[in-house]
N, C-alpha and C positions, 0 to 999 in steps of 0.2 A: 541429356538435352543437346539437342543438334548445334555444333559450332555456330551459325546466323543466328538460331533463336536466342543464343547466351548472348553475341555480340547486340542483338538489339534490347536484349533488357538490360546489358551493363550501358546501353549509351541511353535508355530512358531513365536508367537510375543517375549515372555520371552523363550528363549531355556536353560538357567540354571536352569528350572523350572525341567526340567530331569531329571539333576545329583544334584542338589544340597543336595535333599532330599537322597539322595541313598549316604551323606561325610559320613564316620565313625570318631570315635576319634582319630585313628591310620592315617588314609588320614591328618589330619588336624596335625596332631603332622608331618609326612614328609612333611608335605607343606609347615610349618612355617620355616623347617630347612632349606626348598631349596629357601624360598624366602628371609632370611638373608641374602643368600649367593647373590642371585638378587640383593638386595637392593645396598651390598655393591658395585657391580659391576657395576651398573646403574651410580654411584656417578662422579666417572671421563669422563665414557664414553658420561652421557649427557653433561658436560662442555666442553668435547671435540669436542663432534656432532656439542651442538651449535655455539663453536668458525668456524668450519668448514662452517657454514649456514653463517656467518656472522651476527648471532643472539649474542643478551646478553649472557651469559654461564647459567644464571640462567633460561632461557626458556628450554634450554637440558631438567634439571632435571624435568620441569612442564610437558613437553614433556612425560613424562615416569609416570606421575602421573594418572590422569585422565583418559587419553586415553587408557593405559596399565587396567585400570579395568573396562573400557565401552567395551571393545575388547575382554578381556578373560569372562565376561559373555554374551556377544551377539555373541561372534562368537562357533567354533564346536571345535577347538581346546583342549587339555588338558595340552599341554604344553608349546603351543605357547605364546610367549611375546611381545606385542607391543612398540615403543618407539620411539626416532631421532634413526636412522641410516646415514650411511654412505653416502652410497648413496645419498639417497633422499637429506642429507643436502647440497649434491656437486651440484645438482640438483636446487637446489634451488636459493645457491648463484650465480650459473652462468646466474641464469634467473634474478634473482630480482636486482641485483649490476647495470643491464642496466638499471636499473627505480629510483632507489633507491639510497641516501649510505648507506652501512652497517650500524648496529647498530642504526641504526636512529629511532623516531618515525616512520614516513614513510615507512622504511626498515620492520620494524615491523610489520608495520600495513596492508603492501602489503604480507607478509610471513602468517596474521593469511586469510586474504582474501584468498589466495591461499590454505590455509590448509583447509577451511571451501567449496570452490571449489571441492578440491580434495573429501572430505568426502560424497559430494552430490553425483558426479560422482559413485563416489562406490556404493552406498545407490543406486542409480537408477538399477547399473548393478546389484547388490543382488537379488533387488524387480523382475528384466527383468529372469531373471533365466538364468545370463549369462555367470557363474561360469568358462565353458571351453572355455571362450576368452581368459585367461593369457597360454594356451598351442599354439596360437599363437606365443610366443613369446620364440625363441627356446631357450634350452641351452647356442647355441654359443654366442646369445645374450648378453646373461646375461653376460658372463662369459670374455666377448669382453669387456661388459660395466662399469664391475669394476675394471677390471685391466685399463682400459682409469683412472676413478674415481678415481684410486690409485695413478697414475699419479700425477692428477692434484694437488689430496690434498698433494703431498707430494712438489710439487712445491708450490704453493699459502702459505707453509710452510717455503719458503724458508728467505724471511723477517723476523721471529723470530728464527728461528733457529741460523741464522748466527747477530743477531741484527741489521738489515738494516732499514734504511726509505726506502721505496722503494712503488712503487704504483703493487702489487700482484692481480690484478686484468685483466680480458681477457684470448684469449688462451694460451697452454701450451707453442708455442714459444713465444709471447710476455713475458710472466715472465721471463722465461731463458735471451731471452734479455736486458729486465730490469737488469736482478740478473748482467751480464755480467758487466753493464753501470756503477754499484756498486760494486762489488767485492772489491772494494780497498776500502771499508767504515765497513767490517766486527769488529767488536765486540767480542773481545776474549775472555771477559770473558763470554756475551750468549751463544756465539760458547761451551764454557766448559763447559755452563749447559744443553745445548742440548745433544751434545756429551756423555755427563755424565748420563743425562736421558736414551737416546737410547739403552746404553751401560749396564744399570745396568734392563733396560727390556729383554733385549736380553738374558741377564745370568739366569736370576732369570723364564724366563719361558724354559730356557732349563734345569737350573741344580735343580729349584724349583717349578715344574708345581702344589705342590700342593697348593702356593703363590698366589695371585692377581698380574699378573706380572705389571698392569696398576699402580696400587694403588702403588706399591713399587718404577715402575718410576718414579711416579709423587711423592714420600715422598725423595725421593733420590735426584734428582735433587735440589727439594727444600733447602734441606740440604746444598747439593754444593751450592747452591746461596747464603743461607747465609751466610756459612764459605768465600765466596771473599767478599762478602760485608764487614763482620768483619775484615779480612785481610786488604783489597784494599781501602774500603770504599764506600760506596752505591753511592756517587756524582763519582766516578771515574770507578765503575766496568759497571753505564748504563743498569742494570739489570731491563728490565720490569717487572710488577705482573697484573695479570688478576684483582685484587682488589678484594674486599670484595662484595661477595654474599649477598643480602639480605635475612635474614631468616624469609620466612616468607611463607606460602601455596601459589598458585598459585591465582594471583587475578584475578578477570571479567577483561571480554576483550568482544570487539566489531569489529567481522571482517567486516568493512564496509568500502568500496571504490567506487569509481565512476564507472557510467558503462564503460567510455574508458578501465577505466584502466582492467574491469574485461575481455574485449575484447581481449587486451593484455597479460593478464593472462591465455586466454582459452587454446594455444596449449600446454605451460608448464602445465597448469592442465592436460591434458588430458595423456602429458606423466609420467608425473608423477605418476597418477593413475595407467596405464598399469604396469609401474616396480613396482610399492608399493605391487599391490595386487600380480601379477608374486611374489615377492619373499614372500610375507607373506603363501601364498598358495601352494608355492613349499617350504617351510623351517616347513609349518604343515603338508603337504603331510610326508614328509620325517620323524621327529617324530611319525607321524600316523602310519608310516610302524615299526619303529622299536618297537613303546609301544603296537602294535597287535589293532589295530583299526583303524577306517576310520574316516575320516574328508567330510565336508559338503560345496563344493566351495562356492558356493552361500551364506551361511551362515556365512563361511568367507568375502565374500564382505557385508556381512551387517553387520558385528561386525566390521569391519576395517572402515564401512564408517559412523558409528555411534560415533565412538572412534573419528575422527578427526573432526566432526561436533560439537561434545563435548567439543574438545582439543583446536578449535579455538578460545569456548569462556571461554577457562580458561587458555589463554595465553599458549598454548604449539603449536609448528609447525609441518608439516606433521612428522606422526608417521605412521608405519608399523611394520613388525613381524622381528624381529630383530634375527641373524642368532646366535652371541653370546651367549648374553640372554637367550636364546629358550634354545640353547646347554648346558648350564650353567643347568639351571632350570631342564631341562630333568637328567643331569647328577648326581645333586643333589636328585634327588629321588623323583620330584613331581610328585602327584597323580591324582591333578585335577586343575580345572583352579582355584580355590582358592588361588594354590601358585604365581600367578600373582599378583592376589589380593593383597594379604599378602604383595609380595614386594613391591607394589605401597605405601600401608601405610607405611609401614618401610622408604621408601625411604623419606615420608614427613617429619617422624620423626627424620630421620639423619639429614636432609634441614635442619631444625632448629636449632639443637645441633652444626653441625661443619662450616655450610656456612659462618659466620665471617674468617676463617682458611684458609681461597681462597688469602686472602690481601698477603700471603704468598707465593703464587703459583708464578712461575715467567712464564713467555709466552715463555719463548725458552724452559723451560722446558714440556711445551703444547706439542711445537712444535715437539720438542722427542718424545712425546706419540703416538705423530697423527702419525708421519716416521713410528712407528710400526704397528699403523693400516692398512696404507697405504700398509708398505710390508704382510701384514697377507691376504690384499685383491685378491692378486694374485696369482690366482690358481695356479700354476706354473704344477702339474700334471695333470694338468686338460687341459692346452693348449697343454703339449705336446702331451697327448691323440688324441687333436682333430689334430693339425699338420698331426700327423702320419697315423692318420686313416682316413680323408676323407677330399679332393680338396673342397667344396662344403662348408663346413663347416668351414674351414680354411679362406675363400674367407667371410664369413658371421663375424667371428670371426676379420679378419683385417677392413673391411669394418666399424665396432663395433668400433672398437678396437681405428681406428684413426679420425672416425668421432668426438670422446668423445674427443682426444686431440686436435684437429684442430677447429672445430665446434662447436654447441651447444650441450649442452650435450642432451637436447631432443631430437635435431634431429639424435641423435647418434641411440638415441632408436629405433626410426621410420628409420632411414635407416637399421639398424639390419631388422629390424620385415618385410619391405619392401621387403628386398634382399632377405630373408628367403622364404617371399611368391613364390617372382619370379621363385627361383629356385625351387622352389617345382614345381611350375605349369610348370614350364619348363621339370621335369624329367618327370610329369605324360602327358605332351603333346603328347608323344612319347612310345607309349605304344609298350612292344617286339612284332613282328612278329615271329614266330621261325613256320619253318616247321616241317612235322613229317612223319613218315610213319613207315609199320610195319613192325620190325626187327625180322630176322628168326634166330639172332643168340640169342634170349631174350626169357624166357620162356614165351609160350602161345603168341609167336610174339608179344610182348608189341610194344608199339608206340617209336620209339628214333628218336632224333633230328640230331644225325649223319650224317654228308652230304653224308657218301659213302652208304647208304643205298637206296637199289633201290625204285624208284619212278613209279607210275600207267602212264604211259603218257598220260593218259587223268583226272584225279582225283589228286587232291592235299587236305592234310591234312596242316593245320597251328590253331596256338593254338595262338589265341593275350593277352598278359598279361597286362590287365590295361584296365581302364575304356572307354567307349565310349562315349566321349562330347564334346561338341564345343570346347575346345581348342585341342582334340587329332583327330580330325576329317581330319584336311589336310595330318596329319603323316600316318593315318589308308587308306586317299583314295590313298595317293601316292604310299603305299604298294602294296593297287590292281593295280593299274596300273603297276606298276613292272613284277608284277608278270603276268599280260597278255601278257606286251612288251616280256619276256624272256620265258615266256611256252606258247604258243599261243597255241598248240594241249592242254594245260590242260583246258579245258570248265567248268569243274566242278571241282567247291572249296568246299570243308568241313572246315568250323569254329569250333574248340572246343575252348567251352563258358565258359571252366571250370574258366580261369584267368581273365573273365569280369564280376566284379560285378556291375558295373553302368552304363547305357546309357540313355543318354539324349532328345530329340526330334529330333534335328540334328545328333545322332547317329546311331540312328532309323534310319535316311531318308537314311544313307547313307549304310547301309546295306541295305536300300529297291533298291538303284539304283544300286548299285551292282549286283544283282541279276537280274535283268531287265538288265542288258546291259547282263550280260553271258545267259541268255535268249534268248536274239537276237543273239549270237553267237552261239546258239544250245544246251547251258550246263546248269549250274542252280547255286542257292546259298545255302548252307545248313547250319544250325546250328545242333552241337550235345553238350548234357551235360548243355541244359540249365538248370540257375537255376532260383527257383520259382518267385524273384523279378524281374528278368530278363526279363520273359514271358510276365509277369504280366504290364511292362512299356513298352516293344512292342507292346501288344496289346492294350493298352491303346491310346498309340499315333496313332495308324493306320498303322502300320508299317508291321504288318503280316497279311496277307488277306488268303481268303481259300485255296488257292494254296498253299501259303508260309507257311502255317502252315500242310502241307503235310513235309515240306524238314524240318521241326524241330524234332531232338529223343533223345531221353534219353540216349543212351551209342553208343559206338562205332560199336558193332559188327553190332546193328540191323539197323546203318547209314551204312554201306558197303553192307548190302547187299540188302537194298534197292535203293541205290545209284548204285550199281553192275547192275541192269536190267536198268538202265536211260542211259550207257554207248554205242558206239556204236560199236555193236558186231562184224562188219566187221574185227575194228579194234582189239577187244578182239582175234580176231581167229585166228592172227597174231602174237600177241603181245607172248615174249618169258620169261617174268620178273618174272612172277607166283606174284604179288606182294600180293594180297590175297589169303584165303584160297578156295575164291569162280570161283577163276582162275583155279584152278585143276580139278573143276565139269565141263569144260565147253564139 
């Protein structure tokens, strides 16, 4: 094998192989500084992810270990961070709590099965080079499916928040209902440490953004709980604690399940995959625009499906490119994927030093935290954006929106990404017909679509905008038909081709019958302004024969005035409209 061919398959296999050699000592000094800042931030967020999954709180942080430096060297990113998010973890507990109970072995063992699923899945789409299948998956989607997500996590919250027994499990009304059946069981002093968490996040990221506003909720609350304990006393205040973390690295793990259950498994895998790599790949997209460089899809689905194929067998659950994180790391000044790196070690190394410190932590004051996740997830400028600016999207957006609260959260996805197709295909079924003719009030009698512009009575110009293929085929023949019902004297149509870039075999035929039926009525069919792929799949499908390839030209003038002698002159010698310039020679 030729030395260059070796070196570009060892840097498609290994793509750090890059940049790695191109760090300086100045990259590496801003790396470390932005990945401190990671490390610390990873700390809450993964005990909070994974209380959200229904996982241990100690898989969160394993979560953000492993996977987060299998991702930032195999994928294309420089500042992307992988980790538990949000989502996915919402994602998760709604699918697995129906197999499973939380926290269980089982629970467990079905969450690393699924994360080892999910990573294949990506891993395939990498290898396929199938990078622009998450632009399927629109905006509105997204944006539908975390404010649903926001929802749920902030209900399925609502048992420690308020210190309920209560079963928080099901859709968004069954909780509400439940919370209803119990309301008269709240827990006042939880309630005071939720409250109190909430309340001292909310302050501290508005009047202290340059604070950890997480880490400050989460040390505040604490605080408050043990000041009623000490007051009230811990047998009478009821205060829950997440307990004591074990400190220790991430240990093997064996994602191994039965085939039922992986059967079971397959559609939440597969939606899961869609939103994972959707957001990892639109949140590196978006870093790639603002650090002045491009990102590599494809190369993202094989560092995201590498990372959780990884992350299954080192006890962490599906990880993706994490929207904070990312933001965080970017904002702190990293250079390269190194400060990913960086902060996954840190992160083990905090693991060990403060994870005893958790026996402290009380769960309503979690549940504080999570409330502000929860509200942080909702775009709130971003729906009224779509509200205001387009029906279609709005319609994609609730569809999203309340699939995620009522339904499963997968099929929330899939009926987004559905709906979205639909109406695409629907708008392009429909392509414009828009007539034209040439205005004598335009310089050089340009072409305008104006209705009061006079008309050839026997010659019609119309411009179709949008593709020719079986699904716009019955729109486009209905048009002809129209248009013969209502101009019967017009025999001869001009098509300009300028607004069709695509036809299909069926679109072909149906400009060949067209032209054969005005044929038989004495006129003809004409294309002008084709372009070169245009021709090119006409003539291929058989669509233009030597006749038909007489009535196709390149611009307008020189279709007028070859169409001008096809006309029937009786009628021309009559006719008063002057509508061309070739009416005046006559």
């Amino acid at each position: 094998m030729a030395p260059a061919r070796l070196r570009d398959r060892l840097t498609w296999l290994f793509p750090f192989l890059v940049w790695l050699p191109k760090v300086r000592p100045e990259d590496l000094r801003a790396d470390l500084v932005a990945a401190l800042t990671g490390a610390v931030i990873v700390l809450p967020q993964g005990v909070a992810f994974a209380t959200i999954a229904g996982m241990p709180p100690e898989y969160g942080l394993y979560a953000g270990m492993i996977p987060a430096i299998i991702a930032a060297l195999f994928g294309s990113s420089r500042h992307l961070v992988s980790g538990p998010t949000t989502a996915a973890s919402v994602v998760l507990f709604s699918s697995l709590s129906l197999l499973a109970v939380p926290g269980t072995p089982d629970y467990v063992s079905l969450a690393l099965t699924l994360t080892f699923m999910v990573g294949v899945l990506e891993l395939a789409l990498g290898f396929a080079r199938l990078g622009a299948l998450v632009n399927f998956i629109s905006h509105s989607v997204v944006v539908g499916f975390t404010a649903g997500a926001a929802f749920l996590i902030a209900a399925k919250q609502l048992k420690h928040f308020f210190g309920l027994e209560m079963d928080s499990s099901g859709h968004f009304h069954d909780i509400l209902m439940a919370f209803g059946q119990h309301v008269i069981e709240i827990n006042p002093s939880a309630t005071a440490v939720a409250a109190s968490t909430l309340l001292i996040g909310i302050a501290v990221k508005r009047w202290l953004p340059q604070v950890p506003y997480m880490i400050a909720a989460m040390l505040g609350g604490s605080l408050v709980a043990l000041g009623l304990d000490a007051w009230l006393g811990a047998a009478n205040t009821g205060i829950a604690t997440v307990g004591a973390l074990p400190a220790s690295l991430p240990p093997l793990s064996a994602p191994i399940s039965t085939f039922d259950q992986i059967k079971q498994l397959a559609p939440t895998a597969l939606a899961v995959t869609l939103f994972a790599l959707t957001e990892a790949v639109s949140i590196g997209r978006a870093l790639a625009a603002r650090g002045g460089y491009r990102i590599d899809g494809n190369q993202e689905f094989i560092g995201q499906g590498l990372s959780n194929i990884a992350g299954s067998f080192f006890s962490g659950y599906v990880a993706t490119g994490s929207f904070n994180r990312s933001g965080v790391n970017f904002e702190a000044g990293a250079r390269t994927p190194l400060a990913a790196v960086f902060a996954a070690l840190l992160l083990m190394v905090i693991v060990l030093l403060v994870a005893p410190l958790a026996s402290y932590l009380p769960t309503a004051a979690m549940a504080g935290v999570l409330f502000l996740v929860a509200w942080g997830l909702i775009d709130r400028k971003e729906i009224r954006h779509i509200l205001t600016a387009s029906k279609r999207e709005t319609a994609v957006l609730a569809v999203t929106f309340f699939a995620a609260l009522f339904l499963e959260l997968e099929f929330a996805i899939f009926a987004g990404v559905l709906l979205s197709l639909v109406l695409y295909l629907e708008r392009t079924s429909k392509p414009r017909i828009v007539t034209l003719a040439p205005d004598p009030r335009l310089p050089k009698h340009a072409f305008s679509s104006d209705p009061e512009v006079t008309q050839c009575p026997q010659l019609r110009f119309i411009r179709i905008d949008g593709s020719l293929f079986f699904g716009s085929v019955a729109h486009v023949e209905r048009g002809f038909d129209l248009l013969r019902a209502r101009h019967p004297n017009q025999k001869h149509l001009a098509i300009l081709a300028d607004g069709i870039n695509f036809v299909d075999l069926q679109g072909g035929q149906a400009l060949a019958d067209e032209a054969k039926r005005r044929q038989r009525e004495g006129g003809d069919l004409y294309l002008v302004n084709v372009k070169q792929g245009l021709w090119e799949t006409l003539e291929a499908c058989g669509c233009i024969e030597a006749r038909g390839a007489r009535n196709v030209f390149g611009g307008k003038e020189a279709a007028i005035h070859a169409i001008y002698q096809k006309l029937d002159q009786t009628v021309c010698a009559t006719c008063e409209k002057q509508t061309f310039h070739e009416c005046s020679g006559r």
